[in-house]
C-alpha positions in Angstrom: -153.8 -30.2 -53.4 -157.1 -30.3 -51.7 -159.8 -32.1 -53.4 -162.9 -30.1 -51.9 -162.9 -26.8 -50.0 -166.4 -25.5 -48.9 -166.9 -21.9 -48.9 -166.5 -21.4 -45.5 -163.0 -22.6 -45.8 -162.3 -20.5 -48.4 -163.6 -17.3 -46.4 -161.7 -18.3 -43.7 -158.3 -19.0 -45.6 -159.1 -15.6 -47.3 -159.2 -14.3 -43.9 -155.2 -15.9 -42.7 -154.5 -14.0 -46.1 -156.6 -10.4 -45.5 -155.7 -10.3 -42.0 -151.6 -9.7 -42.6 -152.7 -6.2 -43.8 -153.4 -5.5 -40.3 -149.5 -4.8 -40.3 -149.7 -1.8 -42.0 -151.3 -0.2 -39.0 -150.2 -2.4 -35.9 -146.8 -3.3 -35.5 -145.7 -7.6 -35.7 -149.9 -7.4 -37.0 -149.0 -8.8 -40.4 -146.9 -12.1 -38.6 -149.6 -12.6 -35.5 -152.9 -11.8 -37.3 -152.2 -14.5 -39.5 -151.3 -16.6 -36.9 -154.0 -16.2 -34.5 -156.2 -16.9 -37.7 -154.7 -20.1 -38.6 -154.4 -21.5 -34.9 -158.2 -20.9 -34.8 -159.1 -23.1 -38.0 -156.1 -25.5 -38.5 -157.0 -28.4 -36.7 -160.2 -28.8 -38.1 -159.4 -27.9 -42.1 -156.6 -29.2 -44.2 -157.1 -26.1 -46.6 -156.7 -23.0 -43.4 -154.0 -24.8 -42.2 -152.2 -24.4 -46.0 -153.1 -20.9 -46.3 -151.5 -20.3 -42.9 -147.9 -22.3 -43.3 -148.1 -20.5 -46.5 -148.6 -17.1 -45.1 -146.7 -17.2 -42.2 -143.9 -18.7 -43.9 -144.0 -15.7 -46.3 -144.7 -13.0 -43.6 -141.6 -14.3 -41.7 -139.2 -15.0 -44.6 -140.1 -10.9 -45.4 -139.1 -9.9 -41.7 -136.2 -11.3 -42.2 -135.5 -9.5 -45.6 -136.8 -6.3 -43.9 -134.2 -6.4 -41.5 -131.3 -7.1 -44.3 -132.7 -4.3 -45.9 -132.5 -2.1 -42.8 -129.3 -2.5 -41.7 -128.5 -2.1 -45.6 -130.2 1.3 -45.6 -127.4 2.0 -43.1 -124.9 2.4 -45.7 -127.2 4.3 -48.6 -128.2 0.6 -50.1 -131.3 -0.9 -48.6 -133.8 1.7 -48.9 -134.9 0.4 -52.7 -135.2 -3.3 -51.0 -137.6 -1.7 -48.5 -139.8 -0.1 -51.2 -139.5 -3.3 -53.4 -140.7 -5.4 -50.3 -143.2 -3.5 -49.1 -144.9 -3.8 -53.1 -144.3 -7.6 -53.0 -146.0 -7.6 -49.8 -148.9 -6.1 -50.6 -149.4 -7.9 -54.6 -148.6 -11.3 -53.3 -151.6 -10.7 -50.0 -153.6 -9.4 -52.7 -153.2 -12.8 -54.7 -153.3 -14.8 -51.8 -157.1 -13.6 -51.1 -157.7 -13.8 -54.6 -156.8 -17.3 -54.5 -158.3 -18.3 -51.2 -161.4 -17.5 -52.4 -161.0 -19.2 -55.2 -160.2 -22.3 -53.1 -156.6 -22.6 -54.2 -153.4 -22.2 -51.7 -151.3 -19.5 -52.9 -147.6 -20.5 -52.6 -145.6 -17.0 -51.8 -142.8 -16.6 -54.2 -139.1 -16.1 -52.2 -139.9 -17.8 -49.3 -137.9 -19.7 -46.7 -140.1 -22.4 -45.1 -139.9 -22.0 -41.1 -143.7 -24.3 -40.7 -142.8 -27.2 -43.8 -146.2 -29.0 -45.0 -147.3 -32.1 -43.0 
Protein backbone atom coordinates (compact mmCIF):
# COMPACT_ATOMS: atom_id res chain seq x y z
CA UNK A 1 0.00 0.00 0.00
CA UNK A 2 1.17 3.48 -0.71
CA UNK A 3 1.30 5.84 2.04
CA UNK A 4 0.75 9.25 0.06
CA UNK A 5 -0.47 9.75 -3.57
CA UNK A 6 -0.81 13.39 -4.75
CA UNK A 7 -3.54 14.18 -7.00
CA UNK A 8 -1.71 14.21 -9.93
CA UNK A 9 -0.82 10.57 -9.40
CA UNK A 10 -4.15 9.72 -8.92
CA UNK A 11 -5.29 11.54 -12.35
CA UNK A 12 -2.64 9.82 -13.95
CA UNK A 13 -3.32 6.21 -12.56
CA UNK A 14 -6.99 7.09 -13.37
CA UNK A 15 -5.80 7.60 -16.79
CA UNK A 16 -3.67 3.72 -17.18
CA UNK A 17 -7.39 2.75 -15.97
CA UNK A 18 -9.68 5.21 -18.52
CA UNK A 19 -7.41 4.64 -21.23
CA UNK A 20 -8.20 0.63 -21.78
CA UNK A 21 -11.62 1.84 -23.06
CA UNK A 22 -9.87 2.94 -25.99
CA UNK A 23 -10.31 -0.89 -26.99
CA UNK A 24 -13.67 -0.66 -27.71
CA UNK A 25 -12.95 1.37 -30.69
CA UNK A 26 -9.19 0.50 -31.72
CA UNK A 27 -8.21 -2.90 -31.86
CA UNK A 28 -5.09 -4.36 -29.05
CA UNK A 29 -6.13 -0.29 -27.68
CA UNK A 30 -7.29 -1.68 -24.36
CA UNK A 31 -3.59 -3.74 -23.81
CA UNK A 32 -1.33 -0.77 -25.40
CA UNK A 33 -3.16 2.36 -24.13
CA UNK A 34 -2.52 1.17 -20.81
CA UNK A 35 0.80 0.40 -21.48
CA UNK A 36 1.97 3.47 -23.21
CA UNK A 37 0.34 5.16 -20.13
CA UNK A 38 2.15 3.38 -17.52
CA UNK A 39 5.67 3.43 -19.36
CA UNK A 40 5.26 7.19 -19.29
CA UNK A 41 4.82 7.56 -15.40
CA UNK A 42 6.29 4.34 -13.90
CA UNK A 43 9.67 5.30 -13.13
CA UNK A 44 8.93 8.26 -11.47
CA UNK A 45 5.68 7.04 -9.13
CA UNK A 46 5.34 3.96 -7.12
CA UNK A 47 1.36 4.42 -7.37
CA UNK A 48 1.18 4.61 -11.74
CA UNK A 49 3.38 1.92 -11.80
CA UNK A 50 0.60 -0.30 -9.59
CA UNK A 51 -2.26 0.84 -11.43
CA UNK A 52 -0.45 -0.36 -14.60
CA UNK A 53 0.85 -4.07 -13.48
CA UNK A 54 -2.58 -4.13 -12.22
CA UNK A 55 -4.25 -3.23 -15.45
CA UNK A 56 -2.18 -4.78 -17.83
CA UNK A 57 -2.08 -7.84 -15.96
CA UNK A 58 -5.97 -7.83 -16.13
CA UNK A 59 -6.22 -6.61 -19.74
CA UNK A 60 -3.92 -9.51 -20.77
CA UNK A 61 -5.30 -12.36 -18.49
CA UNK A 62 -8.88 -11.23 -20.52
CA UNK A 63 -7.20 -11.72 -23.99
CA UNK A 64 -6.39 -14.70 -23.09
CA UNK A 65 -10.00 -15.73 -21.82
CA UNK A 66 -11.32 -14.01 -25.01
CA UNK A 67 -9.57 -16.30 -27.12
CA UNK A 68 -10.78 -19.57 -24.98
CA UNK A 69 -14.00 -18.11 -25.37
CA UNK A 70 -13.56 -17.78 -29.17
CA UNK A 71 -12.54 -20.93 -30.18
CA UNK A 72 -15.34 -22.14 -27.65
CA UNK A 73 -17.92 -20.16 -29.64
CA UNK A 74 -16.79 -22.60 -32.37
CA UNK A 75 -18.79 -25.32 -31.01
CA UNK A 76 -22.13 -23.24 -29.82
CA UNK A 77 -20.39 -22.66 -26.10
CA UNK A 78 -18.32 -19.60 -25.84
CA UNK A 79 -20.54 -16.99 -26.98
CA UNK A 80 -22.05 -16.44 -23.15
CA UNK A 81 -18.14 -16.18 -21.93
CA UNK A 82 -17.77 -13.34 -24.47
CA UNK A 83 -20.86 -11.42 -23.27
CA UNK A 84 -19.86 -12.20 -19.62
CA UNK A 85 -16.25 -10.84 -20.34
CA UNK A 86 -16.97 -8.05 -22.14
CA UNK A 87 -19.42 -6.84 -18.80
CA UNK A 88 -16.47 -7.72 -16.42
CA UNK A 89 -14.39 -5.69 -18.53
CA UNK A 90 -16.13 -2.76 -18.55
CA UNK A 91 -17.40 -2.80 -14.36
CA UNK A 92 -13.98 -3.74 -13.16
CA UNK A 93 -12.36 -0.35 -15.64
CA UNK A 94 -15.13 1.46 -14.27
CA UNK A 95 -13.85 0.58 -10.55
CA UNK A 96 -10.43 0.88 -11.38
CA UNK A 97 -11.00 4.77 -12.20
CA UNK A 98 -13.12 4.94 -9.35
CA UNK A 99 -10.45 3.79 -7.27
CA UNK A 100 -7.54 5.57 -8.85
CA UNK A 101 -8.96 8.66 -8.06
CA UNK A 102 -9.54 7.81 -4.95
CA UNK A 103 -5.86 7.02 -4.53
CA UNK A 104 -6.26 3.26 -4.04
CA UNK A 105 -4.81 0.40 -6.58
CA UNK A 106 -7.59 -1.62 -7.76
CA UNK A 107 -6.64 -5.27 -7.79
CA UNK A 108 -8.67 -6.99 -10.94
CA UNK A 109 -10.46 -10.00 -9.85
CA UNK A 110 -9.44 -13.39 -12.19
CA UNK A 111 -6.29 -12.34 -13.09
CA UNK A 112 -3.09 -14.18 -14.00
CA UNK A 113 -0.09 -12.05 -13.11
CA UNK A 114 2.34 -11.74 -16.38
CA UNK A 115 4.22 -8.09 -14.62
CA UNK A 116 4.41 -9.54 -10.58
CA UNK A 117 4.87 -6.40 -8.07
CA UNK A 118 8.48 -5.31 -7.38
Amino acid sequence: MIESVTKSERDFGLLVYASSLIGYLVPFGSILGPLIMWLMKREESAFVDQCGRSCLNFKLSLLIYVIISGVLALVGIGFIFLIILGILDLVCTILGIIKASEGQVYRYPLTIKFLSDN
